[in-house]
N, CA and C atoms as an extended XYZ file, in Angstrom:
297
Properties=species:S:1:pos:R:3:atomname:S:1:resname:S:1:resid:I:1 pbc="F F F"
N       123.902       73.639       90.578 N   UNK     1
C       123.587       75.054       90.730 CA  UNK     1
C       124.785       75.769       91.351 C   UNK     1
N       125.108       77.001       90.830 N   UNK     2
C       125.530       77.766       91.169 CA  UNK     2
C       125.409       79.031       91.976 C   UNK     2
N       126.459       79.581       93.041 N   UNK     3
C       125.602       80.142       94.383 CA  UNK     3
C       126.033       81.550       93.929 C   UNK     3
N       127.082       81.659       93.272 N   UNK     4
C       128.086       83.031       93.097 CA  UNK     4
C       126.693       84.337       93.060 C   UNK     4
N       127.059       85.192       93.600 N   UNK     5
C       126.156       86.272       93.500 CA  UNK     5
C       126.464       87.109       92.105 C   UNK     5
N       124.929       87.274       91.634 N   UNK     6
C       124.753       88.132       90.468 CA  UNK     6
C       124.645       89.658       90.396 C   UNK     6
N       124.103       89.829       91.477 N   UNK     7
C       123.602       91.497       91.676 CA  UNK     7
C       122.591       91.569       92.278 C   UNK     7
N       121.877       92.581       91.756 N   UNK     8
C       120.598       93.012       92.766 CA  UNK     8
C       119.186       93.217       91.671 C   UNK     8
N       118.162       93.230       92.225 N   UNK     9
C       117.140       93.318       91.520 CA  UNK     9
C       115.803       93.973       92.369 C   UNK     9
N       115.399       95.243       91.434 N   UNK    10
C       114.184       95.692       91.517 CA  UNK    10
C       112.615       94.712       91.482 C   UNK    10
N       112.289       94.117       92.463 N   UNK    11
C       110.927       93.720       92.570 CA  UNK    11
C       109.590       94.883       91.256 C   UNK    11
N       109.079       94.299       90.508 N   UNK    12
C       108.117       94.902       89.870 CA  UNK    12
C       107.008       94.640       89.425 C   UNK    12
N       106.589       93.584       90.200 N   UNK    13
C       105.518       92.577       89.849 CA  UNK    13
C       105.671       91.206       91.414 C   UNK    13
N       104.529       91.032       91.220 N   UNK    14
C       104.586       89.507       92.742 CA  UNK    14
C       102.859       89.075       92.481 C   UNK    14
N       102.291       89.243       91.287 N   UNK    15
C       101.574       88.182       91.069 CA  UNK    15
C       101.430       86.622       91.831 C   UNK    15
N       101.072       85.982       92.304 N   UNK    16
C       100.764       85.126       92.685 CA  UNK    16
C       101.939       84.570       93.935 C   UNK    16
N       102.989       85.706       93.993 N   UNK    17
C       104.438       85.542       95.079 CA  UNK    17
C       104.499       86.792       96.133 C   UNK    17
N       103.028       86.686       96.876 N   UNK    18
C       103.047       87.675       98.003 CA  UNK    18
C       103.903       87.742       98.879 C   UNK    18
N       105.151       87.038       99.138 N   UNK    19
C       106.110       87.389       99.726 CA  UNK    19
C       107.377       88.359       99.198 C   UNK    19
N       107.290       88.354       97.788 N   UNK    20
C       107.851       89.549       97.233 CA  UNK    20
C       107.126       90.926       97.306 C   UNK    20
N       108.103       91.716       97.688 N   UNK    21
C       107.552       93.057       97.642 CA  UNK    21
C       107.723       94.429       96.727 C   UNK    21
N       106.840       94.886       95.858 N   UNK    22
C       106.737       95.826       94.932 CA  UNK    22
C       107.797       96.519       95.743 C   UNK    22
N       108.687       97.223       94.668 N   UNK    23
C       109.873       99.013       94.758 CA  UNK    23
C       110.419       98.061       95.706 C   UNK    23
N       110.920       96.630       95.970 N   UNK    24
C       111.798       96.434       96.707 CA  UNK    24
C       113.131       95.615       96.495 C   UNK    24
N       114.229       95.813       96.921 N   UNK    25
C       115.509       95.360       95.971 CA  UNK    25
C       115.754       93.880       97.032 C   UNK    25
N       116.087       93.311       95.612 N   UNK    26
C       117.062       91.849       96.201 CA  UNK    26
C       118.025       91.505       95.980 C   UNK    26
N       118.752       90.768       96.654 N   UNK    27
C       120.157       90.139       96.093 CA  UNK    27
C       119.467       89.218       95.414 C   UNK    27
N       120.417       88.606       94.519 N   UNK    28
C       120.208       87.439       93.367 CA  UNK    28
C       121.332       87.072       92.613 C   UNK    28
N       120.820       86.032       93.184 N   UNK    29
C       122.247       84.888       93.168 CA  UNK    29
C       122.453       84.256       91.618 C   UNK    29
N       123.474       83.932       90.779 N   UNK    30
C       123.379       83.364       90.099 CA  UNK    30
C       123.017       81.746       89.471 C   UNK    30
N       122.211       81.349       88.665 N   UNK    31
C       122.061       80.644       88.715 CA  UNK    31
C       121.290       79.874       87.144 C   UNK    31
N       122.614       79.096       86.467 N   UNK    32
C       122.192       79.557       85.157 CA  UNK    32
C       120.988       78.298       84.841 C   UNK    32
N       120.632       77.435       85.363 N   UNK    33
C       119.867       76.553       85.348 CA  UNK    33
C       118.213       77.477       84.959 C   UNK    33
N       117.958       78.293       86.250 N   UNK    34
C       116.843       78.843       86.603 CA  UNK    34
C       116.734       79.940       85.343 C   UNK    34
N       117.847       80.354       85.110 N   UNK    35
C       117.822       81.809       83.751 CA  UNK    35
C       117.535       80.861       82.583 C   UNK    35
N       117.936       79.701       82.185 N   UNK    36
C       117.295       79.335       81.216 CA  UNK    36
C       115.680       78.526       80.892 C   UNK    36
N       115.109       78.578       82.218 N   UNK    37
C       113.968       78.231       81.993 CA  UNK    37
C       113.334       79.499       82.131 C   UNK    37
N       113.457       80.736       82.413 N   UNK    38
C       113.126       82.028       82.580 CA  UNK    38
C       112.479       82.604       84.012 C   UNK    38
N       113.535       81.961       84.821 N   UNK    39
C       113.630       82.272       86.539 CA  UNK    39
C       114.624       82.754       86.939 C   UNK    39
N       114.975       83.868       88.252 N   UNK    40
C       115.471       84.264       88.626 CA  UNK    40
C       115.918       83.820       90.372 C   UNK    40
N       116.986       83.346       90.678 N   UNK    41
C       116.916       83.112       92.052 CA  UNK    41
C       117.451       84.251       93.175 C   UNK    41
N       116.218       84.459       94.179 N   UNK    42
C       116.360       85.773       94.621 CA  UNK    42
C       116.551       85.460       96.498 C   UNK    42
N       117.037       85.977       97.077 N   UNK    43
C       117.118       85.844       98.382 CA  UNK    43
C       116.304       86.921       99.110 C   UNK    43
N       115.867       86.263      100.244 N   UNK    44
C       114.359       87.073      100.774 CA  UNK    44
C       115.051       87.704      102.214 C   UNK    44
N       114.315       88.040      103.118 N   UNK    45
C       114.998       88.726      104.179 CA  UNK    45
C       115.256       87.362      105.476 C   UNK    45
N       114.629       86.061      104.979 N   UNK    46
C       115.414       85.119      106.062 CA  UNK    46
C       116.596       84.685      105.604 C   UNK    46
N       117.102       84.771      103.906 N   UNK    47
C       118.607       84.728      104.211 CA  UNK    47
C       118.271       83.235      103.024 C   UNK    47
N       117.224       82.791      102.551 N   UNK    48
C       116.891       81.635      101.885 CA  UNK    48
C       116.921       82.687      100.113 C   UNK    48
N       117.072       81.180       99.499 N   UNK    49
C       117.222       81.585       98.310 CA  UNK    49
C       115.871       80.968       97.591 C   UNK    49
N       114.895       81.864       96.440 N   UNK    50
C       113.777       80.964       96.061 CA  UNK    50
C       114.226       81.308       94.642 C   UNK    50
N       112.980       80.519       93.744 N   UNK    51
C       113.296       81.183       91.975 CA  UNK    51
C       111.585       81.622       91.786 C   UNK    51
N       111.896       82.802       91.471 N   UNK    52
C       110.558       83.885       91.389 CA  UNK    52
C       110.655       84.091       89.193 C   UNK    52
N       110.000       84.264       88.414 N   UNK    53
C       109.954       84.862       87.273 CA  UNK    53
C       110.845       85.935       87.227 C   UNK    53
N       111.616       85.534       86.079 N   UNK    54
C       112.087       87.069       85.743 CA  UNK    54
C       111.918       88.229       85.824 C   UNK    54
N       110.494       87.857       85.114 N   UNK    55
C       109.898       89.330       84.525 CA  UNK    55
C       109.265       89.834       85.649 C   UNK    55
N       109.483       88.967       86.766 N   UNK    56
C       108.958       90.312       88.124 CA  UNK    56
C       109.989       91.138       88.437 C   UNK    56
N       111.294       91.432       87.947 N   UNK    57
C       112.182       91.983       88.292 CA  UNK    57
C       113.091       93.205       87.546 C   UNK    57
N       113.682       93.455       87.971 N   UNK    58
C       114.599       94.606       86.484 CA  UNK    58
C       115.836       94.909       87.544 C   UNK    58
N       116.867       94.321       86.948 N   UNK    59
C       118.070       93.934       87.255 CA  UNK    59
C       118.751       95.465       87.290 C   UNK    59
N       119.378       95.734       88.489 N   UNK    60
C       119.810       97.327       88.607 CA  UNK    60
C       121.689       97.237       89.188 C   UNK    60
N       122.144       97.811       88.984 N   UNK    61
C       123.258       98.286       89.602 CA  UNK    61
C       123.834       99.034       90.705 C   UNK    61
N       123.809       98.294       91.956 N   UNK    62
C       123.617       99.469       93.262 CA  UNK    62
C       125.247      100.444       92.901 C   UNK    62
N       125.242      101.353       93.422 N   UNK    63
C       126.858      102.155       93.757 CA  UNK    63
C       127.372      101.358       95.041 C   UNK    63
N       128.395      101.577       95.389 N   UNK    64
C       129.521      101.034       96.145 CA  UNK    64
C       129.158      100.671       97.834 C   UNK    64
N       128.864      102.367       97.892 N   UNK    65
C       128.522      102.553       99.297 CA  UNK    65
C       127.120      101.804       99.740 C   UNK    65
N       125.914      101.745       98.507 N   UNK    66
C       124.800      100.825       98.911 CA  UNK    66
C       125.120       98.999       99.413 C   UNK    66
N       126.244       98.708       98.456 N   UNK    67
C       126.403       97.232       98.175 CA  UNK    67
C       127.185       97.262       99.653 C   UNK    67
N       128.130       97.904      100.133 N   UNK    68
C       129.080       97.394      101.440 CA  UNK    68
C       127.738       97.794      102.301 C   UNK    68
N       126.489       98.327      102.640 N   UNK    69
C       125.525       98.465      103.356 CA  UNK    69
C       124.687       97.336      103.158 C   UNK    69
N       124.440       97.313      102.177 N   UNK    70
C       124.009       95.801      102.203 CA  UNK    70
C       124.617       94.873      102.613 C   UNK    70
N       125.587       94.258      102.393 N   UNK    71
C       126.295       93.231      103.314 CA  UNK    71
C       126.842       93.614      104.743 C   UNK    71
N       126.585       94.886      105.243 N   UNK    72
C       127.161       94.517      106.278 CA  UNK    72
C       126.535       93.939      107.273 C   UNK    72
N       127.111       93.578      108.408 N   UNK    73
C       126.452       92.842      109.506 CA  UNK    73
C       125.145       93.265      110.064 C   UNK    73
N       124.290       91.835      109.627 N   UNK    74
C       122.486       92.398      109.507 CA  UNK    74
C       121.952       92.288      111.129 C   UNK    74
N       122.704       91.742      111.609 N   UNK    75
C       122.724       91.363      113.335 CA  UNK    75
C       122.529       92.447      113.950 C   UNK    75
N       123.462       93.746      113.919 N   UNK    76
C       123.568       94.860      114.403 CA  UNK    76
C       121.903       95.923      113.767 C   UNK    76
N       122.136       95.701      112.409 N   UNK    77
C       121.196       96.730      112.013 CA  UNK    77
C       119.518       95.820      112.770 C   UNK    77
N       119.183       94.673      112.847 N   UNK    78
C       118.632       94.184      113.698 CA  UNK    78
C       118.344       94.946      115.145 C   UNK    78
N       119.591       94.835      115.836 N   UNK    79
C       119.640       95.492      117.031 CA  UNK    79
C       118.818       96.906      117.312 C   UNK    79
N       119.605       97.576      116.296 N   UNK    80
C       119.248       99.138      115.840 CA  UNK    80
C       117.742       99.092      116.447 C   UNK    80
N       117.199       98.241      114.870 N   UNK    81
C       115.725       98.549      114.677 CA  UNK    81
C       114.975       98.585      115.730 C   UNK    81
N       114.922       97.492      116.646 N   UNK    82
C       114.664       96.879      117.905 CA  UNK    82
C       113.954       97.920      118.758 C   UNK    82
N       114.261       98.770      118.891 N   UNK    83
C       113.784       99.893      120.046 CA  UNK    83
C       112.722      100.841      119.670 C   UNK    83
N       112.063      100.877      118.231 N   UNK    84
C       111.241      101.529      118.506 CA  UNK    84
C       110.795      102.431      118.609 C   UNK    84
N       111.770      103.328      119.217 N   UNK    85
C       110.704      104.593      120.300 CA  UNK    85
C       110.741      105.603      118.560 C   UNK    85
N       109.620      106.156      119.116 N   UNK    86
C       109.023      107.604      117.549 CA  UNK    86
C       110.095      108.427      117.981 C   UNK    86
N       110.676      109.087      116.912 N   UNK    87
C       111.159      110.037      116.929 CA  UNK    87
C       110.334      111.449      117.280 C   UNK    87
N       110.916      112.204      117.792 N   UNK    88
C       110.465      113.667      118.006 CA  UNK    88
C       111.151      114.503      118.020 C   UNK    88
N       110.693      115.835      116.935 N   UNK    89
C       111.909      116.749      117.059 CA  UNK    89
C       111.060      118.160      117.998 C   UNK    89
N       112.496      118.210      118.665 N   UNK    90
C       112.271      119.528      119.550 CA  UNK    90
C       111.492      120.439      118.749 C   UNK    90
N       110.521      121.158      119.113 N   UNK    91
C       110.300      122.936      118.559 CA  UNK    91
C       109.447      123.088      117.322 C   UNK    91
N       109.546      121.472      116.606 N   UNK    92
C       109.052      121.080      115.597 CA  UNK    92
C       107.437      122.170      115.064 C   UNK    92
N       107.530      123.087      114.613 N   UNK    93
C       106.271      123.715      114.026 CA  UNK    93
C       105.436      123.438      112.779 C   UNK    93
N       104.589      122.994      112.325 N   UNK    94
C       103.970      123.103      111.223 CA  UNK    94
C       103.251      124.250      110.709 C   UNK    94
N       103.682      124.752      109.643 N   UNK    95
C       102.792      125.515      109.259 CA  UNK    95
C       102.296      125.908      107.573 C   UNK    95
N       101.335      126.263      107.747 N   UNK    96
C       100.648      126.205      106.204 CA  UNK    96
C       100.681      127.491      105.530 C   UNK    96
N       101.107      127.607      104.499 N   UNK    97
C       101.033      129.222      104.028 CA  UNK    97
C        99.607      129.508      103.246 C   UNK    97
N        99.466      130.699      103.124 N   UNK    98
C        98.753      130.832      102.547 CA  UNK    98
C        97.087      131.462      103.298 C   UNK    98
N        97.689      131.159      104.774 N   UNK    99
C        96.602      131.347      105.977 CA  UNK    99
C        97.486      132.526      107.068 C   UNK    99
């Protein structure tokens, strides 16, 4: 098997693979073993590689600035997340027209 990365892929289906998630993108690694039995090998958010069906997927093309966000250091964006607190905006009004 081969590890070289392929691209990315739209989740569109997880039938019986509840750890995949619908509207959600993966890396996916190449791997021509798994493409010819009609599998795709996809990497999940621990960083492991599995082989999910093809046809749960639809192979997309990120732009530049998505792909260097994606690889960059997941440690930090980790960190980020970490804290939590709700946002609130100052002054913030809602209002409905029409009333």
């Amino acid at each position: 098997m081969t590890t070289r990365e392929k691209g990315y892929a739209l989740c569109v289906e997880n039938r019986g693979a509840e750890d995949l998630e619908i509207r959600k993108v993966y890396r996916v690694l190449h791997d021509k073993g798994a493409a010819a039995t009609g599998y795709v090998r996809v990497i999940d958010e621990s960083g492991e590689d599995y082989l999910y069906p093809a046809a749960y997927f639809v192979f997309v093309e990120l732009p530049q600035k998505a792909k260097r966000a994606w690889t960059a250091n997941r440690g930090l964006a980790k960190r980020r997340r970490s804290s939590n607190k709700p946002l609130q905006r100052a002054g913030a009004r809602v209002t409905r027209s029409g009333r």
